[in-house]
C-alpha positions as CSV (number, residue, x, y, z in Angstrom):
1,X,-29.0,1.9,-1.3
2,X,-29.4,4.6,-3.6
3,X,-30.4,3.4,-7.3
4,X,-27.9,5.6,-9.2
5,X,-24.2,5.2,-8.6
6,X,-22.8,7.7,-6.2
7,X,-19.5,9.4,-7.3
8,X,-17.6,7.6,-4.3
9,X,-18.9,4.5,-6.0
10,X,-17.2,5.3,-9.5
11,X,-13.9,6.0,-7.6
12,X,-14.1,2.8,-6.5
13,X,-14.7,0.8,-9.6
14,X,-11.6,2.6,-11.2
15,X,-10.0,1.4,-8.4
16,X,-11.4,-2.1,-8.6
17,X,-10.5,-2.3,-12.4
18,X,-6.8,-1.2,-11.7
19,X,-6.7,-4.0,-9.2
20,X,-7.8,-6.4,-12.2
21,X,-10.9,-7.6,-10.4
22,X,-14.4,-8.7,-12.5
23,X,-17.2,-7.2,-13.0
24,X,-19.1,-9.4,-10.8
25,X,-16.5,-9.3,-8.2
26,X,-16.6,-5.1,-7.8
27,X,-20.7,-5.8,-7.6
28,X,-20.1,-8.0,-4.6
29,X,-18.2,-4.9,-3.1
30,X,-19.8,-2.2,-3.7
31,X,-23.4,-4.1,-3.5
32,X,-24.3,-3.7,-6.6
33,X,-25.4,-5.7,-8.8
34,X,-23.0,-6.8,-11.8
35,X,-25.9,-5.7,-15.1
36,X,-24.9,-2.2,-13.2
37,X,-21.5,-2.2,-13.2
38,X,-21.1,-3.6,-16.5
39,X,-23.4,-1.0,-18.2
40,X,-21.5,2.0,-16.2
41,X,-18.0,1.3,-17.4
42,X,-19.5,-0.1,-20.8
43,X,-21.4,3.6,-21.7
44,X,-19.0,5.8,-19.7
45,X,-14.8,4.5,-20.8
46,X,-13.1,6.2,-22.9
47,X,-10.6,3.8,-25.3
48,X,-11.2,1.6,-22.7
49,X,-10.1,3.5,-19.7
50,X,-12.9,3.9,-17.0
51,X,-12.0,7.4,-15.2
52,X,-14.3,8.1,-12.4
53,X,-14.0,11.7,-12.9
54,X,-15.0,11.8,-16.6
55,X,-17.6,9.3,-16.1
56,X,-19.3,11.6,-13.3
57,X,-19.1,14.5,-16.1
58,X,-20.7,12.5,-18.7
59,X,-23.7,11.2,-16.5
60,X,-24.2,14.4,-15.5
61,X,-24.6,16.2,-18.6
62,X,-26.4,13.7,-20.3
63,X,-29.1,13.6,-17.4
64,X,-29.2,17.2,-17.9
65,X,-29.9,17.1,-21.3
66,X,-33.1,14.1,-20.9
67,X,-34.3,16.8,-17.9
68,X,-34.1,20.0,-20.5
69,X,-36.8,17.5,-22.8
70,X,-39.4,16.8,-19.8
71,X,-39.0,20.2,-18.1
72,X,-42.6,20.0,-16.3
73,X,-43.4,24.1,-16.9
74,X,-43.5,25.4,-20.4
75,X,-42.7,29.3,-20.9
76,X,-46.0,31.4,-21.4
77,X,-48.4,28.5,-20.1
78,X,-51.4,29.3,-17.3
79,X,-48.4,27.9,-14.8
80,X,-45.5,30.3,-16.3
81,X,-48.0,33.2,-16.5
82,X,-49.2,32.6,-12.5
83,X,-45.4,32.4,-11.2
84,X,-44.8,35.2,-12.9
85,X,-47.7,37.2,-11.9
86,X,-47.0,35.7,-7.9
87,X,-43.1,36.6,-8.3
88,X,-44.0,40.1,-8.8
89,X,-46.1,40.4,-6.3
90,X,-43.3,39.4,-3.8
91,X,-44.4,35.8,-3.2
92,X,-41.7,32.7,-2.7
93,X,-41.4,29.9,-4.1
94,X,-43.5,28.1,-1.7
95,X,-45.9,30.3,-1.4
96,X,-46.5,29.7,-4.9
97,X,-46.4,26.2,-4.7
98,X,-49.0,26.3,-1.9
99,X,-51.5,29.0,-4.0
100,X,-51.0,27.1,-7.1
101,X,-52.2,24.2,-5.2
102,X,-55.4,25.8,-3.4
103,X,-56.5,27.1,-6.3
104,X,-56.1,24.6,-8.7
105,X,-55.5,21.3,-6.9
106,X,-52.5,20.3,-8.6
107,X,-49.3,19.8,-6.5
108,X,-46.0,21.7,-7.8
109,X,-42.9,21.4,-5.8
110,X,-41.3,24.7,-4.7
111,X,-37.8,23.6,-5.8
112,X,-39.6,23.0,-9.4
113,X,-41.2,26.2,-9.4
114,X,-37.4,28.1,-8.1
115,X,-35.5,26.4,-11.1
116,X,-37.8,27.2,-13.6
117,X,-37.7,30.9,-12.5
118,X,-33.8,30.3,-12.4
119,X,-34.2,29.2,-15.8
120,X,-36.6,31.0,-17.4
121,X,-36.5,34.4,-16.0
122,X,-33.3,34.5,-13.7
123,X,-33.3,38.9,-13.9
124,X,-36.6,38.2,-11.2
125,X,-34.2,37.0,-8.3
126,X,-32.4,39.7,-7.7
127,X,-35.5,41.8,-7.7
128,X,-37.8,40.0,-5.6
129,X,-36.3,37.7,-4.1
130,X,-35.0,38.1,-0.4
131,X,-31.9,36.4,-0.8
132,X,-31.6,37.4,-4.2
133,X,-29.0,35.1,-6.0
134,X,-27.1,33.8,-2.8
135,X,-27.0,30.4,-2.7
136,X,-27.8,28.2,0.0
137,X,-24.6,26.1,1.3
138,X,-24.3,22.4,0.8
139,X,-20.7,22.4,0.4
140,X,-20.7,19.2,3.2
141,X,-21.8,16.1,2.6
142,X,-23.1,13.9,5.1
143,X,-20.7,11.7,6.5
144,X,-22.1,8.3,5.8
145,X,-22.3,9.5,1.8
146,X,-17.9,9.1,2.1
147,X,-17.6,5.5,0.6
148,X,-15.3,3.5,3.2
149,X,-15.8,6.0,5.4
150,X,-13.4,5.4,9.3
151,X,-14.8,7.5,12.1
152,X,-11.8,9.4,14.6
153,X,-12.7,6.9,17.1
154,X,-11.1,4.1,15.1
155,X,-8.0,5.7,14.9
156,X,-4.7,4.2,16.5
157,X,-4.1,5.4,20.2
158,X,-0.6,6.7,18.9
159,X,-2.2,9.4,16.8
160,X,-4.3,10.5,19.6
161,X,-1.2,11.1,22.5
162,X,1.2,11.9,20.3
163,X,3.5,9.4,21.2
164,X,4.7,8.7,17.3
165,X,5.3,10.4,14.3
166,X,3.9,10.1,10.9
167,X,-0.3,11.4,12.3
168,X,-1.2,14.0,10.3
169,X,-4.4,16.4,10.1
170,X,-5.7,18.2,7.0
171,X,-7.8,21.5,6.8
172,X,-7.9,24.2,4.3
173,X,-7.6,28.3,4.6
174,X,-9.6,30.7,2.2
175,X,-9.8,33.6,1.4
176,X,-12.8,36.0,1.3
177,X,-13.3,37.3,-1.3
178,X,-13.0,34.8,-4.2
179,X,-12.8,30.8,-4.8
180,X,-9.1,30.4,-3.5
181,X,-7.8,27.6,-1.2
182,X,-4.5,26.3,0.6
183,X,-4.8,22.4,1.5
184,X,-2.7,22.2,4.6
185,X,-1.3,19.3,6.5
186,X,-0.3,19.3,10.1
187,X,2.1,16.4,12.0
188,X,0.4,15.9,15.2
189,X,3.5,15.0,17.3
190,X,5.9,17.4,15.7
191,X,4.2,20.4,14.1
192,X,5.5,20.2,10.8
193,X,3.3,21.8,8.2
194,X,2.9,21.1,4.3
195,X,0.8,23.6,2.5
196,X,-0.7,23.0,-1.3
197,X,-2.5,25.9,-3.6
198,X,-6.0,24.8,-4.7
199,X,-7.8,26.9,-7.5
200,X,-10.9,24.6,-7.5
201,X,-11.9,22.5,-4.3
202,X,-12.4,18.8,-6.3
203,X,-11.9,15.6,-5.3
204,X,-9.4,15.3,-8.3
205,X,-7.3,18.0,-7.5
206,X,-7.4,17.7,-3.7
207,X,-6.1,13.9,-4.3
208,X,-3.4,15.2,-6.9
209,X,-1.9,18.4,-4.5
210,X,-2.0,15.7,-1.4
211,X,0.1,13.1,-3.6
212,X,2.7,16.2,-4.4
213,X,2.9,17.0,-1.4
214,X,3.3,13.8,0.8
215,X,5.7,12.5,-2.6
216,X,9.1,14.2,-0.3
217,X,7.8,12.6,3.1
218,X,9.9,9.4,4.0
219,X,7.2,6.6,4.5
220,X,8.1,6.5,8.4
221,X,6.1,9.5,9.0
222,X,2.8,8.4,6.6
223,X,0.6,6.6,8.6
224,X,-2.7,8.5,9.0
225,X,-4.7,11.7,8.0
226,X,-7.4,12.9,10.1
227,X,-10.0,14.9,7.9
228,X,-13.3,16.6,8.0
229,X,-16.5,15.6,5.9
230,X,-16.2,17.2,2.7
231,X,-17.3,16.0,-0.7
232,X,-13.4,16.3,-1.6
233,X,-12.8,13.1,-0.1
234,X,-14.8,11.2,-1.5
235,X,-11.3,9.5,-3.4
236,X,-9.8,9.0,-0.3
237,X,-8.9,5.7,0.0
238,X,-7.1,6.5,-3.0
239,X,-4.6,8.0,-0.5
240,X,-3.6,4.7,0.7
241,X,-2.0,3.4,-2.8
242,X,-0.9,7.6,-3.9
243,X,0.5,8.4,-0.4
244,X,0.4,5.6,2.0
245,X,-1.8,7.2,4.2
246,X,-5.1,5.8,6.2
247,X,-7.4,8.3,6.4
248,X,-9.8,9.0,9.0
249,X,-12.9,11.3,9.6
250,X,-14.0,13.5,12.0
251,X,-17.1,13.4,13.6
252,X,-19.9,16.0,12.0
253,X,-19.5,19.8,13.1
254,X,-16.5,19.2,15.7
255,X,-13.4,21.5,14.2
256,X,-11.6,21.0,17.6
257,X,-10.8,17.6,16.5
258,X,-8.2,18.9,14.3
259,X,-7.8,22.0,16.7
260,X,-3.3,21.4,16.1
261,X,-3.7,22.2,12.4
262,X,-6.6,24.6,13.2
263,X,-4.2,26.8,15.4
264,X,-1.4,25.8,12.7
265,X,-3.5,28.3,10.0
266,X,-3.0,30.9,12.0
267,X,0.5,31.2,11.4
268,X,-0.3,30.9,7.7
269,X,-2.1,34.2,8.0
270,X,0.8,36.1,9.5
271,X,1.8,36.1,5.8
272,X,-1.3,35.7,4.1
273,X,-3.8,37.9,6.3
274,X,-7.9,36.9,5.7
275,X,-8.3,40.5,3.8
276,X,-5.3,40.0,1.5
277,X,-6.2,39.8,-2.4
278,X,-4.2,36.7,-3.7
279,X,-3.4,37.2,-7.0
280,X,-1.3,34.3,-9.0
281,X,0.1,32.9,-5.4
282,X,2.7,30.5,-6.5
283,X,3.4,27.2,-4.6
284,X,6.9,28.2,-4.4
285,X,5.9,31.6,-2.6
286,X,4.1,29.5,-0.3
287,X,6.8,26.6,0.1
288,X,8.7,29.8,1.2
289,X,6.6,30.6,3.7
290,X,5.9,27.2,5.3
291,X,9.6,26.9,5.4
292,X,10.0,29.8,7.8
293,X,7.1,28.4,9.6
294,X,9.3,24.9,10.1
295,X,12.5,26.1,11.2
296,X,10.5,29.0,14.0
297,X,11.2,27.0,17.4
298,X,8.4,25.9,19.2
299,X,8.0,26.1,23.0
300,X,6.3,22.8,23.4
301,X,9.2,21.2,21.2
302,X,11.6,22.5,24.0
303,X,12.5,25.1,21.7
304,X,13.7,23.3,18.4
305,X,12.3,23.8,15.4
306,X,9.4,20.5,13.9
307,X,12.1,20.1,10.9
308,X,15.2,19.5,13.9
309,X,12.8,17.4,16.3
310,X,11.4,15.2,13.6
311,X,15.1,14.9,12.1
312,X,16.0,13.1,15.4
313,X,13.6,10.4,14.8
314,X,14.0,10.4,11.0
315,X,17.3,11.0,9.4
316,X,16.2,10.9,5.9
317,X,13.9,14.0,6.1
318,X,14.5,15.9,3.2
């Protein structure tokens, strides 16, 4: 168990303290014990009011600010003045590290020596470094990280053959050439598709579109979401109180999982093609769109539409 409280952790004391429980009884929960959980929503609420979001913020920037006072190499010391001299000689990171260490027998990591050059003299990665300022990807983060994380596996044997409605899967589309995301939804039995705009990927957000979205859906057709591993879900089982969902997660690396909403996208792109430049896409310009996507008949729907077949199980489909 990690020492510091992850951010699935603070979602779940928010939704502890709506629920009225103690301190001591979210520490028997979430494991921890009830010193921490008293301290957390004692330094991080706001008039009272723990938000998980603004907490994460706050701990954040105030650990920043304790690292910026111990930083462990000083501009213009013998260490500043070696990097520098290795750096222009075309030398990583941890070759650095490694030099630094024969020579002198002092260890330095080569992550502390790369964000002291991002630092301290950021104009020397794009000039001699290889990958010059791209970034390395951690957008996805390990499964077991998910607080009340429920594998596929563990998902009702309705939702995998189809035999009922309300099963729905979730991916996103993007666009290349800047930050810009539609959350999508897919009903496994039917086909019907709900589609969201996302300017930023957050947990926040992702939580607040999926709640807008599902808000029109009678509750016979919210049962369960089937979703990947990204760190946007980490509020999750917040979906089960906002949307009446149960959510469930793919296993690691395995898109075919979802492969109905998967093959859904690509009808998305018939109007929104990978190259297009989105501008200010509006979510009625997409609700458009998703509409003509739910009235085009579908072969394996015998020809009817997913808004007529679902309407003959459910009535009160608006």
């Amino acid at each position: 168990m990690s020492l510091k409280l992850l951010y699935s952790e603070c979602v779940a004391i928010q939704i502890y303290l709506r629920e009225k429980l103690s301190h001591r009884e979210i520490g028997l929960k979430l494991s921890r014990s009830n010193s921490s959980i008293s301290d957390e929503i004692r330094k991080y609420s706001i008039n009272g009011e723990y938000i998980a979001s603004i907490a994460w913020v706050m701990r954040q920037t105030k650990r920043k600010l304790i690292n910026a006072l111990h930083y462990k190499i000083q501009r213009w010391d013998l260490l500043d003045t070696f990097i520098l001299d290795k750096v222009r000689s075309y030398r990583s990171p941890e070759q650095i590290a490694w030099r630094w260490k024969h020579e002198t027998w002092e260890v330095i990591s080569k992550d502390t020596i790369y964000s002291h050059i991002k630092r301290v003299h950021p104009e020397l990665i794009k000039k001699y470094f290889r990958r010059k300022w791209k970034e390395y990807k951690y957008g996805t983060i390990k499964a077991w990280y998910i607080y009340n994380r429920k594998s596929i596996h563990e998902r009702p044997i309705e939702a995998k053959l189809k035999s009922e409605f309300g099963h729905w899967e979730w991916d996103t589309v993007r666009w290349w050439w800047r930050k810009w995301w539609f959350v999508t939804f897919t009903e496994r039995k039917s086909g019907l598709e709900l589609a969201g705009v996302l300017e930023e990927k957050y947990a926040t957000i992702v939580t607040e579109v999926t709640r807008q979205l599902f808000s029109a859906i009678p509750s016979e057709i919210k049962k369960t979401v089937t979703l990947d591993n990204g760190k946007e879900f980490v509020e999750h089982y917040m979906w089960k109180w906002l949307c009446w969902l149960d959510t469930y997660f793919a296993d690691v690396w395995t898109p075919w999982q979802r492969g109905l909403n998967e093959n859904t996208n690509g009808l998305i792109r018939q109007f929104y093609p990978k190259k297009m430049k989105l501008s200010n896409v509006s979510q009625q310009e997409l609700d458009y769109y998703i509409s003509l996507i739910n009235t085009r008949p579908r072969k394996r729907l015998n020809y009817l539409s997913p808004i007529e077949y679902i309407k003959m199980y459910c009535a009160d489909l608006k």
